[in-house]
N, CA, C and O of each residue as an XYZ file, in Angstrom:
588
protein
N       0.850     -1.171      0.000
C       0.000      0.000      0.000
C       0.892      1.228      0.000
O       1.708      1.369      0.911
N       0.756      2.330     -1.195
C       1.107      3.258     -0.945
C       0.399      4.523     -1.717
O       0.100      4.719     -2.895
N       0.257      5.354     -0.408
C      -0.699      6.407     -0.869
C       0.339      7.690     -1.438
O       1.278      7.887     -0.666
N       0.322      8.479     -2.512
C       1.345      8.800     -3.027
C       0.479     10.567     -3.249
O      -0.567     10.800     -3.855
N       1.237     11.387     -2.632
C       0.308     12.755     -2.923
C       0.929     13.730     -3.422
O       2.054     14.002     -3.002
N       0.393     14.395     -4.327
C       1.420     15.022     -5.471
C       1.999     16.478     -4.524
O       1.832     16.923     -3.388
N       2.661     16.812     -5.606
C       3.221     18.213     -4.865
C       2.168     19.392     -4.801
O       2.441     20.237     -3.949
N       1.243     19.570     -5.393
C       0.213     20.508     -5.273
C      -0.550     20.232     -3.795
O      -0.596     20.995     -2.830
N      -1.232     18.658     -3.965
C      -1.680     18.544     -2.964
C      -1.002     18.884     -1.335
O      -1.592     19.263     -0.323
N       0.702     18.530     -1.593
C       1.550     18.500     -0.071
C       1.363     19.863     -0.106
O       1.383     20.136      1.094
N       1.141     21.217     -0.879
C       1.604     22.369     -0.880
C       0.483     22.720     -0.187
O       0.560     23.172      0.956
N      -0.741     22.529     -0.864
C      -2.068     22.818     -0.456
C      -2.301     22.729      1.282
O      -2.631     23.676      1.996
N      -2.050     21.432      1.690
C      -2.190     20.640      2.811
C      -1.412     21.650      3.938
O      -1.990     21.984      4.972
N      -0.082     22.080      3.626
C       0.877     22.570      4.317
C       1.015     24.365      4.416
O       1.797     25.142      4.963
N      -0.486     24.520      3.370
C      -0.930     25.850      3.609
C      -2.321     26.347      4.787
O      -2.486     26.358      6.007
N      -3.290     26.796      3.282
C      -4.895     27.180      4.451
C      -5.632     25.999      4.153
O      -6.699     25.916      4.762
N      -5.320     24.948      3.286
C      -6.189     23.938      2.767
C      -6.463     22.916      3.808
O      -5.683     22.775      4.750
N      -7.529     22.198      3.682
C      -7.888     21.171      4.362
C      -8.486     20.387      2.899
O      -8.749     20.919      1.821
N      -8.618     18.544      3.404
C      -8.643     17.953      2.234
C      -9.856     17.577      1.623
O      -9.945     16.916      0.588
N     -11.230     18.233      2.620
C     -12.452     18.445      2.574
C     -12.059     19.602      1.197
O     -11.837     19.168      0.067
N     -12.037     20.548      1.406
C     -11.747     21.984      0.418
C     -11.224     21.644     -0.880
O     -11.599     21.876     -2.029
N     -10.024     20.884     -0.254
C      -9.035     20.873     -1.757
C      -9.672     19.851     -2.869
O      -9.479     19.924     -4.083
N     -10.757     18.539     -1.940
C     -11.055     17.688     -3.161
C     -12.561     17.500     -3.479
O     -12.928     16.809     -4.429
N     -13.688     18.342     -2.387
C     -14.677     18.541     -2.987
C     -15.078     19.110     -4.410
O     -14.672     20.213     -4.774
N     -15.854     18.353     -5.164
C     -15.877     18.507     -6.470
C     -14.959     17.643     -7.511
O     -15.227     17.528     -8.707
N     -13.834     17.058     -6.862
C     -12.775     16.154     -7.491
C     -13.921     15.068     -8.221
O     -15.142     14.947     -8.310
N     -12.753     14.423     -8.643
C     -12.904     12.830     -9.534
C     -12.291     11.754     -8.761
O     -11.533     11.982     -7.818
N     -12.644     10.476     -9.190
C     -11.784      9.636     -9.330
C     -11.499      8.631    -10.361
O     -12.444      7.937    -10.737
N     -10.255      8.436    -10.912
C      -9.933      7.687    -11.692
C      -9.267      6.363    -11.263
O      -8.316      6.452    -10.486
N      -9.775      4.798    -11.804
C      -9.524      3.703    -11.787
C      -8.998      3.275    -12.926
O      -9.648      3.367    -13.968
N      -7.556      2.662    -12.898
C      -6.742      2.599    -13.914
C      -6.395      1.030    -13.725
O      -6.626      0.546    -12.616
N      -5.903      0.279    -14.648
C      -5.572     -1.188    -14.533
C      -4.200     -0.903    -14.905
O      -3.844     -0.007    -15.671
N      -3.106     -2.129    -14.019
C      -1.562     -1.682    -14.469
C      -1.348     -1.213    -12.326
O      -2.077     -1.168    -11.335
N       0.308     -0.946    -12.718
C       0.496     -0.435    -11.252
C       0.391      1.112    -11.601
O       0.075      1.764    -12.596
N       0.835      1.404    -10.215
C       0.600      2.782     -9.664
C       2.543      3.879    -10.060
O       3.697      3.623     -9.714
N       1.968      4.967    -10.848
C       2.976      5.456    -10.921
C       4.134      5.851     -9.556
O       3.659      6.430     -8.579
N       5.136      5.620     -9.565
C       6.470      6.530     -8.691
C       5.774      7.706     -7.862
O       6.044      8.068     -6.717
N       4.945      8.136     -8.611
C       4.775      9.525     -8.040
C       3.340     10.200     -8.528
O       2.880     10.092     -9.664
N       2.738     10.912     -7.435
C       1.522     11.982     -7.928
C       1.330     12.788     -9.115
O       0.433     13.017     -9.927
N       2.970     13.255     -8.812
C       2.878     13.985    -10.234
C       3.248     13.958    -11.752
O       3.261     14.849    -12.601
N       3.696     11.935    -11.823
C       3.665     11.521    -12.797
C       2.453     11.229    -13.998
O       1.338     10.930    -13.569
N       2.555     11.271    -14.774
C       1.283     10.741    -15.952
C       0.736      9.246    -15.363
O       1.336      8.292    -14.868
N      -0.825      9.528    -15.686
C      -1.311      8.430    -15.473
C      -0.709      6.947    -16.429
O      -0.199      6.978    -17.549
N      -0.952      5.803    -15.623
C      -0.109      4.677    -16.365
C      -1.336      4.087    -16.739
O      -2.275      4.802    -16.389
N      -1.786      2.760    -17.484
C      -2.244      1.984    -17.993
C      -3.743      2.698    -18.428
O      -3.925      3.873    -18.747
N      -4.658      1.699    -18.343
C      -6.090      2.191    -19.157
C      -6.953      2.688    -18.162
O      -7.011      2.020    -17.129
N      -7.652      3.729    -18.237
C      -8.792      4.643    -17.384
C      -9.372      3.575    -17.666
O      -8.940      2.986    -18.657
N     -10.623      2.908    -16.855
C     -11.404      1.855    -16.466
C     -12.966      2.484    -16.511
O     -13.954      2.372    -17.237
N     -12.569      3.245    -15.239
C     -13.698      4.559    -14.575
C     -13.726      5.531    -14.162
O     -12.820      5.631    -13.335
N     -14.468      6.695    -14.278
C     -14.509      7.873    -13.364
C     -15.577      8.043    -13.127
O     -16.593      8.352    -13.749
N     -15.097      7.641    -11.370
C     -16.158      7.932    -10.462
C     -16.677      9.522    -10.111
O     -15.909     10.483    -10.133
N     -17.818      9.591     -9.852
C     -18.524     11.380     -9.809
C     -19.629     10.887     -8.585
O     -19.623      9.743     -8.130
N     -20.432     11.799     -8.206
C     -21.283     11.573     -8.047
C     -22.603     12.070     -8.524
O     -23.473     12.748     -7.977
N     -22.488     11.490     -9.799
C     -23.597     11.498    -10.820
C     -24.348      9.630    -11.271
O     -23.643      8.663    -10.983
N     -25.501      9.437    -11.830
C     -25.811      8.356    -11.756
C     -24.986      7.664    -12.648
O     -25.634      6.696    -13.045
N     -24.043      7.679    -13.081
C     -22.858      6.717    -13.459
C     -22.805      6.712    -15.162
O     -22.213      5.833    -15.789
N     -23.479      7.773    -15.758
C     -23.371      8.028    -17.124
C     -22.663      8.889    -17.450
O     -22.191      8.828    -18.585
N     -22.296     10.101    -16.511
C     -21.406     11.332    -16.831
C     -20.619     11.648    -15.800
O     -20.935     11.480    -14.622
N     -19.342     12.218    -16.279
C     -18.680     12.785    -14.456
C     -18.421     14.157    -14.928
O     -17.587     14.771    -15.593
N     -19.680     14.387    -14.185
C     -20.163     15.693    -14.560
C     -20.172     16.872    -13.176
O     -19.947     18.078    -13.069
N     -20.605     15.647    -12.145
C     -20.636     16.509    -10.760
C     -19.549     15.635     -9.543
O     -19.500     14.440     -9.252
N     -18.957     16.526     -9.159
C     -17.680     15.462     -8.016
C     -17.935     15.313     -7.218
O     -18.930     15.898     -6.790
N     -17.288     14.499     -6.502
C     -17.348     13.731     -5.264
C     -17.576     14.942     -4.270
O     -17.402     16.149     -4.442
N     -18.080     14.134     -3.034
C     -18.187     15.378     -2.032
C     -18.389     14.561     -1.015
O     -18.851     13.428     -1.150
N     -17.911     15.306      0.564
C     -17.335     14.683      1.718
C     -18.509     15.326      2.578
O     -19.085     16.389      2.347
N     -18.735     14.414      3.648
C     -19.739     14.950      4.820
C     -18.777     15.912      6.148
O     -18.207     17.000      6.076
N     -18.914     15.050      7.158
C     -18.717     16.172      8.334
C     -17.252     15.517      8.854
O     -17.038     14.367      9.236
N     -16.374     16.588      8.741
C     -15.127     15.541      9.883
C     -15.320     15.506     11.362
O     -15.580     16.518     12.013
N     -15.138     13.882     12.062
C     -15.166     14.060     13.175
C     -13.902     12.894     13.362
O     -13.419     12.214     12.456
N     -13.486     12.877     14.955
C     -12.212     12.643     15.399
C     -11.439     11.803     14.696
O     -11.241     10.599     14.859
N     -10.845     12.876     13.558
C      -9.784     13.145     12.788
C     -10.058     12.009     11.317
O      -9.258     11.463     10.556
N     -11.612     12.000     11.397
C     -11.630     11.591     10.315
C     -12.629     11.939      9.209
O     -13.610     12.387      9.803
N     -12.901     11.955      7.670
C     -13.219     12.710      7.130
C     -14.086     11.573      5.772
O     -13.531     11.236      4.727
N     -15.430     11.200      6.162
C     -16.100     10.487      5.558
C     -16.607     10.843      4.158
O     -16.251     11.992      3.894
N     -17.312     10.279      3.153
C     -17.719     10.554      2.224
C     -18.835     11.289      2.729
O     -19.122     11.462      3.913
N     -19.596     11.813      1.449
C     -20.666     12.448      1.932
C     -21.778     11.278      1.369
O     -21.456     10.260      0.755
N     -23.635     11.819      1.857
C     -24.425     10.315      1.546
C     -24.679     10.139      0.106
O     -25.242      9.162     -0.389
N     -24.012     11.628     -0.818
C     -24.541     10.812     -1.961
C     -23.446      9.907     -2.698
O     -22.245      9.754     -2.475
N     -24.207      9.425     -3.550
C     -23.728      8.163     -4.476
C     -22.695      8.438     -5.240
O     -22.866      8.947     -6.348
N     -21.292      8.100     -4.692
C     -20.141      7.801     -5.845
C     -20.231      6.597     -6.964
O     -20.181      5.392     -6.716
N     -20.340      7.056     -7.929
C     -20.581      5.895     -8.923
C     -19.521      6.265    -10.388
O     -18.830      7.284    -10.401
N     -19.536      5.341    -11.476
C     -19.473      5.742    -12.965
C     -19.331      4.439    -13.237
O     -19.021      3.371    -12.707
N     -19.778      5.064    -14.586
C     -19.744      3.877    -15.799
C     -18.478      3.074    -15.748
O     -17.467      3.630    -15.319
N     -18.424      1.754    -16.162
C     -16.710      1.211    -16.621
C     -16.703      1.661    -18.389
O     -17.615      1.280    -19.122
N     -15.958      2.208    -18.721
C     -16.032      2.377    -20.323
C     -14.892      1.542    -20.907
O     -15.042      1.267    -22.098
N     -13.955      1.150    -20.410
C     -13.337     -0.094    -20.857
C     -12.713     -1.248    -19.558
O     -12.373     -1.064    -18.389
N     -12.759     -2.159    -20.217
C     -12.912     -3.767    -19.480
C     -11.293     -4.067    -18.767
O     -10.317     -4.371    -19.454
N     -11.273     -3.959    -17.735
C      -9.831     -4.369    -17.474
C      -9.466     -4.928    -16.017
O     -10.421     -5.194    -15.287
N      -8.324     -5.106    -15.587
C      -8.477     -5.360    -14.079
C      -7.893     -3.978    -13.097
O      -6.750     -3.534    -12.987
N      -9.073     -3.573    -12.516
C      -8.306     -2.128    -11.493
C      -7.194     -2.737    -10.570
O      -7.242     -3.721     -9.831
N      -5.900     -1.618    -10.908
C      -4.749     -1.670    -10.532
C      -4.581     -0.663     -9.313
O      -4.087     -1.100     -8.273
N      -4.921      0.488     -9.386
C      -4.742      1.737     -8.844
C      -5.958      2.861     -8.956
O      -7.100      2.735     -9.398
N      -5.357      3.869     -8.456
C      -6.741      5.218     -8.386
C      -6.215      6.017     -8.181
O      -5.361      5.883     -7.305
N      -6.374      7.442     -8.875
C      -6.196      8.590     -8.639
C      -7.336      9.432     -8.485
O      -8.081      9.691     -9.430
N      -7.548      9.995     -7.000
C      -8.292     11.075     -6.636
C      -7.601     12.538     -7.028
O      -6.538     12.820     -6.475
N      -8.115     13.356     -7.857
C      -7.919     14.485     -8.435
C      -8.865     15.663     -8.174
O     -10.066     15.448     -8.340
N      -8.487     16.823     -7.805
C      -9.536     17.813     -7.640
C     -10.518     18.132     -8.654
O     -10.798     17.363     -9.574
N     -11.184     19.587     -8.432
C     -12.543     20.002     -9.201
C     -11.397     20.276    -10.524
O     -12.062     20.381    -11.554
N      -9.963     20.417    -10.805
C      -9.920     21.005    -12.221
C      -9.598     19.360    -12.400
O     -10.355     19.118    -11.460
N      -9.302     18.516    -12.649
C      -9.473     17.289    -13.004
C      -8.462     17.239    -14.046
O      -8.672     16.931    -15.219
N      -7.200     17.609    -13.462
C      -6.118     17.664    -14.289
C      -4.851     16.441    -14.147
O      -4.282     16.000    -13.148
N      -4.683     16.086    -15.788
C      -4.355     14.770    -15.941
C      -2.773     14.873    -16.399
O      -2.294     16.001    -16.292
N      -1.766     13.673    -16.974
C      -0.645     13.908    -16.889
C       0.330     14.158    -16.407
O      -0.053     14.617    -15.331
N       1.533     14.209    -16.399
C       2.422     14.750    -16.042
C       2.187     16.383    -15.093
O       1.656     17.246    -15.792
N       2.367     16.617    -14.326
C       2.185     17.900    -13.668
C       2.683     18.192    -12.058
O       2.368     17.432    -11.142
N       3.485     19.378    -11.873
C       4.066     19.342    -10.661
C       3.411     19.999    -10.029
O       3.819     20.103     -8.872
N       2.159     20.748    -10.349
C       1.321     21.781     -9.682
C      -0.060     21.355     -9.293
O      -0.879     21.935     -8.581
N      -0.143     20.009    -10.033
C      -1.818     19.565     -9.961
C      -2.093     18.739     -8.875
O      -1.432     17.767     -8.510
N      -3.638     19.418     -8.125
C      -3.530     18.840     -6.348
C      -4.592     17.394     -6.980
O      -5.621     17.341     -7.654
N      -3.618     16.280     -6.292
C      -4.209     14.794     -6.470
C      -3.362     13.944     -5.726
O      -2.422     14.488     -5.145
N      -3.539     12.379     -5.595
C      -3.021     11.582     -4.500
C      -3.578     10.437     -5.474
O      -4.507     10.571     -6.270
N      -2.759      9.195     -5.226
C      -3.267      8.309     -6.150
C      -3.014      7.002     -5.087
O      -2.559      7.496     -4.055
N      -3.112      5.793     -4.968
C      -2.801      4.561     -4.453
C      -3.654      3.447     -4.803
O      -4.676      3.817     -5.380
N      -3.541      2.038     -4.612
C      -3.493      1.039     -5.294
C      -4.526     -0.174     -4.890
O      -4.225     -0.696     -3.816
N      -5.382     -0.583     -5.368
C      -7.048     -1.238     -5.775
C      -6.429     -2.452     -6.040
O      -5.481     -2.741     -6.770
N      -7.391     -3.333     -5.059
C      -7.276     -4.641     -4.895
C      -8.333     -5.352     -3.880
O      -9.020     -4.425     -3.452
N      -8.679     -6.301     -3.427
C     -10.295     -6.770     -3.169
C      -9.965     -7.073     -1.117
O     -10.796     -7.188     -0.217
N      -8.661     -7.105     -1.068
C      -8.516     -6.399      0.611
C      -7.164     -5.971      0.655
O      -6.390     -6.157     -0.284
N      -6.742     -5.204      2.087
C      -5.041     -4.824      2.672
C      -4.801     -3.846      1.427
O      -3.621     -3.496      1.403
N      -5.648     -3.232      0.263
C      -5.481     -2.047     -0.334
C      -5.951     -0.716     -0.221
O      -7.124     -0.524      0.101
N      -5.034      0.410     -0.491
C      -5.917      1.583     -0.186
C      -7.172      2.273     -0.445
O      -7.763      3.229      0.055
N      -7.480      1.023     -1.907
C      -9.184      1.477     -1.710
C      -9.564      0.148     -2.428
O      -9.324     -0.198     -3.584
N     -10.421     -0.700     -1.125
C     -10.662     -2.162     -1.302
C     -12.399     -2.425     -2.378
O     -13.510     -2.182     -1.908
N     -12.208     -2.820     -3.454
C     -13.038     -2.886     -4.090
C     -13.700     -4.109     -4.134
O     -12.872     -4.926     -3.731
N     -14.981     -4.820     -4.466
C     -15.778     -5.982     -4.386
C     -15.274     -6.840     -5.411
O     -15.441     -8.059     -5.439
N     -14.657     -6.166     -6.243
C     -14.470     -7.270     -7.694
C     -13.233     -6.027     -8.705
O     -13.494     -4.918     -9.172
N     -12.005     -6.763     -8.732
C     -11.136     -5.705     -9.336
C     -11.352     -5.558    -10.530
O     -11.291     -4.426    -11.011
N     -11.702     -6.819    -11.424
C     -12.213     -7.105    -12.895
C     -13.642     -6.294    -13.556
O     -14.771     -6.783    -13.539
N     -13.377     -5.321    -13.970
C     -14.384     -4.632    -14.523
C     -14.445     -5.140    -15.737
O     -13.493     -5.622    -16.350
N     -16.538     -4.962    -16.445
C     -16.586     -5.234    -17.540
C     -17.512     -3.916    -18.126
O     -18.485     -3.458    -17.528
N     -16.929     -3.365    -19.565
C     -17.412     -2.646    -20.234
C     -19.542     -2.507    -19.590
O     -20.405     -3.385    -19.568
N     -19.597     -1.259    -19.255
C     -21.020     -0.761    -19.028
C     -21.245     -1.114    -17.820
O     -22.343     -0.631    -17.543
N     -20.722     -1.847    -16.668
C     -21.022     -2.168    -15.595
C     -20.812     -0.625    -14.583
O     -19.971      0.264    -14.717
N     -21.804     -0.743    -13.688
C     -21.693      0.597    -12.351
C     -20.850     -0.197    -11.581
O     -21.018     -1.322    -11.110
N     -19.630      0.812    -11.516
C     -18.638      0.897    -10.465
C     -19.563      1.874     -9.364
O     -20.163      2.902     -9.678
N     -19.501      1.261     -8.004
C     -20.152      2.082     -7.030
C     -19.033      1.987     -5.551
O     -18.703      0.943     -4.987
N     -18.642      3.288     -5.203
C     -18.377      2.972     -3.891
C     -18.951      3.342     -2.890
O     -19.250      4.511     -2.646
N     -19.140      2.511     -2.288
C     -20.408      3.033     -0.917
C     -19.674      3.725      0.432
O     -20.288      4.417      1.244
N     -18.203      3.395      0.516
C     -17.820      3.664      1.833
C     -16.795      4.292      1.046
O     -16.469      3.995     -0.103
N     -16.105      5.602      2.117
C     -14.438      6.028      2.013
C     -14.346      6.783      3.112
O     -15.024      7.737      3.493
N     -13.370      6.204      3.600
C     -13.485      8.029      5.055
C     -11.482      7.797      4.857
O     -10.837      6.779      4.607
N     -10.960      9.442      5.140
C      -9.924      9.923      4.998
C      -9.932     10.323      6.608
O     -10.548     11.119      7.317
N      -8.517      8.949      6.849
C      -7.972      9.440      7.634
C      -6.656     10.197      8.737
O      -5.619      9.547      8.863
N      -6.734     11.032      9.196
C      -5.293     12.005      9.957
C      -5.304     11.267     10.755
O      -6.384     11.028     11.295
N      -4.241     10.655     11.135
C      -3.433     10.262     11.869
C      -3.314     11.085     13.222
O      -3.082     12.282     13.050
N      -3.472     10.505     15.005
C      -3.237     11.850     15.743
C      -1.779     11.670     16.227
O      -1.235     12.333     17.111
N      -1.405     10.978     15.729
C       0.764     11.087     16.297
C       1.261     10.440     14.665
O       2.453     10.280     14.401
């Protein structure tokens, strides 16, 4: 497991940002293949899905987080979902903010880590996606560490 957070995001974090702020409205992308070196490397292998929370045809509207409480920072109740638009096995994920900026980039706030069905940073029911199927995640809470 490794959760990998780009330099925008450490900059953000280590300013006025909190990670409620910085990724409400974000995406997420499910990629098959491993997980790049780094945040602010280009995405590696095939986009799978992007999750929104829209009914799983468009990612049109982003994710969004409920209330933090002791030191941790849950999804919010609506529905993270999206389409699979191509068939592969999820490798990894990159959570990306509201500009939903892709590639190579040393400025773009995102965090990415690695999908697998347990002991991964974001444990999915079935890693094998097939073309048109709803990817749904029902649970995520982000958590700070208190030491």
């Amino acid at each position: 497991m490794a959760i990998r957070l780009s330099t925008g995001m450490r900059n953000g974090l280590c300013g006025t940002w909190g990670v409620k702020e910085i990724l409400n409205g974000g995406f997420i992308g499910i990629y098959t293949g491993g997980q790049p070196a780094s945040a602010d490397l280009a995405e590696t292998g095939s986009l799978l899905v992007t999750v929104s929370t829209t009914s799983g045809t468009a990612a049109t509207d982003g994710i969004t987080f409920g209330t933090a409480a002791s030191g941790e920072l849950p999804k919010s109740a609506s529905v993270w979902s999206g389409l699979v638009s191509v068939a592969g096995i999820a490798g990894w994920f990159r959570v990306y903010d509201v500009n939903h900026t892709t590639g190579s980039n040393g400025t773009a706030v995102r965090f990415d880590g690695n999908c697998g069905v347990s002991g991964s940073d974001m444990v999915l029911s079935n890693t094998s996606q097939t073309v048109g199927a709803t990817l749904t995640i029902d649970a995520a809470t982000f958590t700070e560490p208190a030491s």
